[in-house]
C-alpha positions, 0 to 999 in steps of 0.5 A: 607615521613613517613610510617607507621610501621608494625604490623607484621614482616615477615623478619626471613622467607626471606621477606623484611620490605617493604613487611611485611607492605604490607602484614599487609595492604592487610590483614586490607584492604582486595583485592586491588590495587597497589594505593589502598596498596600505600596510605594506607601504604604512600608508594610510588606507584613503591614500593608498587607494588614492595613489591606486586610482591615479595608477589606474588613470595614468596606465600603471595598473589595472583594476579588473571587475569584482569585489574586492577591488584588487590591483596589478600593475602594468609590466614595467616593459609595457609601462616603459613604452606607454610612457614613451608614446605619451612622451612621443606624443608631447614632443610632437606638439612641442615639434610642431609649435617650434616649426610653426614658430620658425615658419612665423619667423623665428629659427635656431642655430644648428645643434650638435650634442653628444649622450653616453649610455645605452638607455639615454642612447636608446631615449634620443633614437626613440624621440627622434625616429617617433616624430619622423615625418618623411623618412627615416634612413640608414643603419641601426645597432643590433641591439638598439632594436628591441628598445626603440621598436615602439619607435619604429612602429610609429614611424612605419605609419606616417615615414618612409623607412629603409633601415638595416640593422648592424648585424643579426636581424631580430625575429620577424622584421617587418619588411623594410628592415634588412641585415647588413655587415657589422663594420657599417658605421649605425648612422640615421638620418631622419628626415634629411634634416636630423644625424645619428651616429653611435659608436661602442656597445653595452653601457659603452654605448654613445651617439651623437646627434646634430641638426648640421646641415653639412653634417647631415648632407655628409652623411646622406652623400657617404655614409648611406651610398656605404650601406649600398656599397659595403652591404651589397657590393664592395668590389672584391680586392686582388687576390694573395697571391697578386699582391706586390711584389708579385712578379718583381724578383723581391720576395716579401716577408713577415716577422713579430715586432712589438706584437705587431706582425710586419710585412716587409722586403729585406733585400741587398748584398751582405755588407751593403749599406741598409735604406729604410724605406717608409711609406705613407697615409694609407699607402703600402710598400707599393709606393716604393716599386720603382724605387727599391729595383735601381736602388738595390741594383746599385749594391745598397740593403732595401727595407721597405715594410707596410706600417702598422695598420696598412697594407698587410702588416697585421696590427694586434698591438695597443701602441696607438698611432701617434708619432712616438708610437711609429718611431718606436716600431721602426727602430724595433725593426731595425734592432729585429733586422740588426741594423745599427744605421742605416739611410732613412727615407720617408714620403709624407707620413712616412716623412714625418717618421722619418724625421722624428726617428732622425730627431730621437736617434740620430746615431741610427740615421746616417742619411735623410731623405724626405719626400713631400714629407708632412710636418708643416700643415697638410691639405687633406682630401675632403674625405680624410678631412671628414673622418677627423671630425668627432664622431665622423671617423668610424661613418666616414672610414667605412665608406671604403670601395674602390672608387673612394679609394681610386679618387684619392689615389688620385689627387695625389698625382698632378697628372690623375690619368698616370695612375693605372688600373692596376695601382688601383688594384694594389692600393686597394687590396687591403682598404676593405681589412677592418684594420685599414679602417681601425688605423686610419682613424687612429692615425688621423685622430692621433698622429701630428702631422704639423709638429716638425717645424716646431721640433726643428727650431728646438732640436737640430736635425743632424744627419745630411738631409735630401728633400724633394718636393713634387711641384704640384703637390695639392696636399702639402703645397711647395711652400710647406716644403720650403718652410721645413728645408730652411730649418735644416742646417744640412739638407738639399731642397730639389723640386721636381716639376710636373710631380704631385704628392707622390712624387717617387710614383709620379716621376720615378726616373727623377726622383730615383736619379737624385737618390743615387746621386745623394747615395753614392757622391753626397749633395754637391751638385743639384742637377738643373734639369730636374731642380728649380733655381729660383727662388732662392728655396726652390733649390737651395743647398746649407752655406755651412755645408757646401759639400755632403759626404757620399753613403758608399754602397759597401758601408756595412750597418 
């Protein structure tokens, strides 16, 4: 006899063939009879009422009183969650026999794995959150709702919950269930010993999960303090109208460049010399308040813009973040600006840009300074740190408020108490822009920030080179700042003491006096006061280059 196959298969939760045929006939044919199920399903009638009775036993269908017996199948929405708790269920008492296991002695090694899919994201998020026996904490897909709520049902009766949903709330939330803005990273915690993080929608969706301690411990210290902080009460940044260069004589401007709308300052004499001014991880313009005024009143063209994706350059462009990607939006503004050369000067990240554009376009970079710029190895606070991390970027990125903000600011000052209240304001005003968050991820995934040493021993970096290092940098140690001045042929290396990271904020007088002196007489001489002269790195100027020519104010580009 030939039977039909079946067009679902029900055999992993402990049914047989037979009945998974059966079942997909009730739900084509509806309520019907042993001989009604045997002839639609060419079984013979004895098995076709023996997989019904299995069906009956199992909860898939159900057998009302009267004559003839006649059969309905269970909804496949309610069949799905009686499975689940017959699932939940198993997995209890496997939980339960491995924790008595490990109390006996026997322990695991910390797990981490990753699934893809809406269902199998759905399926790890119900069989953790059913076997929860303390608490379960954190926030939860809008859409992971209505598929895990027998989950959630079940939790409620033994766990403490304090969950919020990224989004709407659902209809009639039980009381510990709240709504929270959708730019909160979905993360659960269950039990202070299980991580959840999803990412991306639909059939998009993913998660990770993982028993690591330190990841767990991560989550619970940032990620849920978020909820608080990004749910609740995200301190509300500087108005428009604050927002440097308030107040300073320069005037900030926009335009379009590889669809990405830049914010910047163009200011100087027509005919003087153009400075390029890139900033760094996460900063702005702002990082350049004190050095734009003195270079501008020494007859030189500044150009300082915010990068893509910081401070309030609007990012709508796919370019991605890598090195590649920000050279060609700086030379793009060049072209945008008319400037053919121009005297380049990068902090940190912006180093890094800096040198790569130096690299590719040496005939657009008649001078290079570089400030505590990245390319050898950077020492990241442990937050950025984190954020690289698989999965961690969008959990830890959206804890973004003033304080994390303020504390960062501040590691990169040797002295933390220089920085005010006000650039605090000024760095934050843009930290809580989705795009602040989108970039930063996307940098700290994408950009290379220990390439150039690498590049530097095959490609020569030939424009006149200005390095300045503040001495107590914590996130690019001194060292790494020798490293790249021994592998330039024409540069300077000068040392700043008592100067952190951000070397040009921290010790502007110094750092503005050794610019101009590179601008306007070359590198000749290296003032003692401001350098250190031993080791010989500290302060070390080419053999093959003991005089650098001066960049003259009046060069036009």
């Amino acid at each position: 006899m030939l039977l039909l196959m079946p067009t679902l298969d029900l055999t992993p939760f402990g049914f047989t063939p037979t009945e998974s045929l059966v079942y997909a006939a009730l739900l084509r044919i509806g309520p019907s009879t042993g001989y009604g199920v045997a002839r639609s399903t060419r079984l013979a009638r004895a098995n076709a009422y023996g997989a019904l009775e299995g069906l009956v036993t199992r909860g898939a269908a159900t057998r009302p009183p009267g004559r003839p017996a006649r059969y309905r199948p269970t909804d496949p929405q309610a069949l799905l969650a009686h499975l689940a708790t017959l699932q939940g269920e198993a997995l209890d008492r496997l939980s339960r026999a491995f924790r008595d296991m490990a109390v006996a002695g026997g322990s695991g090694d910390p797990v981490t794995r990753e699934v893809a899919g809406a269902r199998a994201t759905a399926n790890l998020v119900m069989q953790l959150v059913a076997r929860a026996e303390r608490t379960v904490e954190g926030v939860l897909a809008a859409e992971l709702w209505r598929p895990t709520l027998p989950a959630w049902r079940r939790a409620a009766e033994r766990a403490r919950i304090a969950l919020r949903v990224a989004g709407d709330l659902p209809a009639d939330p039980p009381a510990w269930l709240t709504s929270t803005g959708t730019e909160v990273s979905p993360a659960l915690v269950v039990d202070d010993a299980h991580l959840i993080v999803t990412s991306g929608a639909g059939e998009s969706l993913k998660a990770l999960w993982t028993s690591h301690p330190l990841l767990v411990g991560l989550a619970r210290r940032l990620a849920l303090a978020a909820i608080v902080v990004l749910g609740a009460c995200r301190a509300a940044p500087i108005r428009g109208d604050e927002r440097f260069p308030a107040g300073t004589g320069l005037r900030a401007q926009h335009r379009i460049v590889l669809d990405t709308r830049i914010r910047l300052i163009d200011s100087g004499p027509p005919g003087a010399t153009p400075v390029l001014f890139i900033h760094g991880l996460g900063a702005s313009m702002y990082a350049w308040r004190h050095t734009l005024p003195p270079v501008l009143a020494a007859g030189y063209r500044v150009i300082a813009f915010d990068n893509r994706g910081f401070g309030f350059t609007e990012d709508t462009s796919s370019a991605g973040y890598d090195n590649a990607a920000y050279v060609r939006l700086a030379v793009a503004l060049l072209d945008s600006l008319g400037v053919s050369s121009a005297v380049v000067v990068g902090h940190s990240m912006g180093g890094a840009i800096a040198a790569e554009l130096a690299l590719e376009h040496p005939e657009r970079v008649r001078g290079l300074v570089l400030m505590n710029a990245a390319g050898a190895s950077v020492r990241f606070p442990f937050l950025l740190r984190a954020a690289r991390w698989p999965f961690m970027g969008a959990l830890v990125t959206a804890f973004r408020g003033r304080a994390p903000t303020a504390r960062v600011l501040r590691s990169t000052y040797a002295d933390p108490d220089k920085v005010t209240e006000r650039d605090i304001d000024q760095y934050y005003a843009p930290v809580p822009q989705r795009q602040f968050g989108r970039a930063l991820r996307g940098v700290l995934r994408e950009f290379r920030f220990d390439t150039l040493i690498g590049r530097l021993r095959v490609k020569t970096l030939e424009p006149p080179t200005l390095i300045l290092w503040g001495a107590e940098d914590r996130w690019i140690p001194l060292r790494e700042g020798g490293r790249i001045a021994a592998a330039l042929p024409r540069a300077v290396f000068v040392v700043v003491p008592g100067a952190g990271h951000a070397v040009a904020e921290e010790a502007p007088d110094a750092v503005n006096r050794l610019l101009l002196d590179f601008l306007n007489e070359g590198v000749s001489r290296i003032p003692e006061n401001v350098a250190w002269s031993t080791p010989s790195w500290r302060c070390s100027r080419s053999s093959n280059n003991p005089s650098i020519p001066p960049i003259p104010p009046g060069s036009a580009s």
